[in-house]
N, C-alpha and C positions, 0 to 999 in steps of 0.2 A: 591485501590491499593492492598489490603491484600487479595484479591483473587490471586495475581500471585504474589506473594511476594516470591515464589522460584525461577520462570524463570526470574523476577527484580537481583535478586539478585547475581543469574548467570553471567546475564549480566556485575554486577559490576565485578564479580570477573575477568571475562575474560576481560575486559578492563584494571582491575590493572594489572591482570597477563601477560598481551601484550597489552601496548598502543597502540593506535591506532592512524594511521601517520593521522595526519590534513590533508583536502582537496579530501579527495576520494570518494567514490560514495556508500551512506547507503537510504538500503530499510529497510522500517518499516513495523509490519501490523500482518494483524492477521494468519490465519492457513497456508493463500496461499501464504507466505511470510515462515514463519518455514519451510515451506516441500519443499519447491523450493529447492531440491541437483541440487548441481553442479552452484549454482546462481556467486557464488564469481568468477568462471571460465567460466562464461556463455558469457561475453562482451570483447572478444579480444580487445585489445587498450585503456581497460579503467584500472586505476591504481585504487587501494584503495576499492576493491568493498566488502563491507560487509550486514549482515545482519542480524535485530533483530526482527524475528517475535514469536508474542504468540497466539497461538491457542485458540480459542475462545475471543478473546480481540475486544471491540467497541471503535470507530473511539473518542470515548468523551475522554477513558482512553487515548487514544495515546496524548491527547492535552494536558494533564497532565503528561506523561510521554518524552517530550524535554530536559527537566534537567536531568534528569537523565539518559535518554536512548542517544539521538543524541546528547546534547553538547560534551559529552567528547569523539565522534569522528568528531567534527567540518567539516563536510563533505562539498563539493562545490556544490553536488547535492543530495538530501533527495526525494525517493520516496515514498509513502505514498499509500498501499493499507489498507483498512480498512471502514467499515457501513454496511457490508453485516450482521453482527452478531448487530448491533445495530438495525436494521430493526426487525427482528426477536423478537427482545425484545421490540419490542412496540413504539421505536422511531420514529418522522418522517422522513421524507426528509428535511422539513426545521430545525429539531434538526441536522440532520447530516450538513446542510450547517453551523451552529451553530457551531458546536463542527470544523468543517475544519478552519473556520475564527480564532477560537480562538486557534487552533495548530499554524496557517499558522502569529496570532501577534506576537506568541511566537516564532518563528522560525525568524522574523523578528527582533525583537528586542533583540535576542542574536547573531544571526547570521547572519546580515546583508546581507554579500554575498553567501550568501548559497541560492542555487535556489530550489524551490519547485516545487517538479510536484505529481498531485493526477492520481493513479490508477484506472480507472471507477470499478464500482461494477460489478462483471461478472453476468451472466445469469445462475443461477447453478440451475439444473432441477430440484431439491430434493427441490427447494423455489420458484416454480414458484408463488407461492400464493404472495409473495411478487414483483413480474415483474414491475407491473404500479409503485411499490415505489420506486423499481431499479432505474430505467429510468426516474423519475421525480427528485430522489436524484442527478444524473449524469447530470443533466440538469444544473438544480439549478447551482451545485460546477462550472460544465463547464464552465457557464456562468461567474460565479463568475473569476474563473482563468483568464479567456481570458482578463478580463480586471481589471486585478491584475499585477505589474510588478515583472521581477522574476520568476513567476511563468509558469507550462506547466500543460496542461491536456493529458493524456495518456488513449484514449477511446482503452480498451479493451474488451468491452461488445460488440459494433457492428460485430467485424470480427468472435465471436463466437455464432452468431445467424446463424442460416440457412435462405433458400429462403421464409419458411413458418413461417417463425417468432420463431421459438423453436430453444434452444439451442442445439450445435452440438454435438450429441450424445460424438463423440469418441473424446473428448476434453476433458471427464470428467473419473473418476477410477467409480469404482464399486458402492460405496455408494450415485452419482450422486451430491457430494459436492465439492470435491476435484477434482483439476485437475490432467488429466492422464499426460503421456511424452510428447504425442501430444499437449496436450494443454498448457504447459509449452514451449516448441518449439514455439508456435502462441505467446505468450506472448514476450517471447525471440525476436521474430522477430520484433513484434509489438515496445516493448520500446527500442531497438537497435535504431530506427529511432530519437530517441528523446536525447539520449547522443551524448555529444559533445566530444571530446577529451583530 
């Protein structure tokens, strides 16, 4: 945790300094979560939408960070992007099913009604070296979710592949990590289908 112990700590302050109303709609996660502007105004019709992402952060720390990051805005739905940067670091796909299970008890057993839906890993070109871990991580959780209750899978990896299998170029900004407007919009469209009212 003492690696982000300034963006943790932010976090606390901006929740003393404006509670935050129970039952609204919090994304977690790592860079593709931070940089998502305009996210809390992105979902017409949905009340409550906030967001707490940290840049470079793996999907293990987010299991560990429910107490102190999502309880104290007891959300009715928690979206959860994060294992793109844990791959990277040497984990596998079944540490990442690992570390989702063990977010996904704890969110269970503090926040019973609180529905979870996981983010798939996107296909970002600057990791292709990592693709077959992507898409065997996204399997795995998939699987797991669909027959979890409560829970939603939100595959955002497939609509930004192309016909040949590579990730769509103009989806992504300059540094071939980050998503550009365009691909923020595909995202946008994508998890629209998946909130309810």
């Amino acid at each position: 945790m003492s690696r982000w112990r300034s963006e943790l700590d932010a976090f606390a302050l901006a929740d003393r300094q404006n509670p935050p109303r129970p039952g609204g709609v919090l994304f977690v996660g790592s860079s593709s979560i931070r940089l998502w502007q305009g996210l809390e105004s992105a979902f017409p019709g949905q009340s409550g939408v906030q967001r707490r992402g940290v840049g470079g952060s793996c999907l293990y720390e987010w299991a560990d960070w429910v107490a102190p990051i999502v309880l104290p805005h007891r959300p009715r739905l928690l979206l959860v992007y994060a294992g793109e940067n844990d791959l990277t670091e040497g984990r596998t796909p079944h540490d990442l099913l690992a570390s989702f299970i063990r977010l996904a008890d704890r969110v269970r057993a503090d926040l019973p009604d609180t529905r979870l839906a996981y983010l798939s890993i996107k296909p970002s070109p600057s990791r292709m070296a990592w693709l077959d871990a992507m898409r065997e991580a996204n399997l795995l959780i998939q699987t797991w979710v669909l027959a979890s209750p409560n829970m939603d899978y939100v595959d955002v990896h497939t609509p930004m592949i192309d016909n040949d299998g590579r990730p769509r170029a103009e989806l992504f900004v300059r540094d071939q990590l980050h998503l550009s407007a365009e691909g923020y919009a595909l995202w946008r469209q994508v998890v629209s289908a998946h909130l309810r009212p």
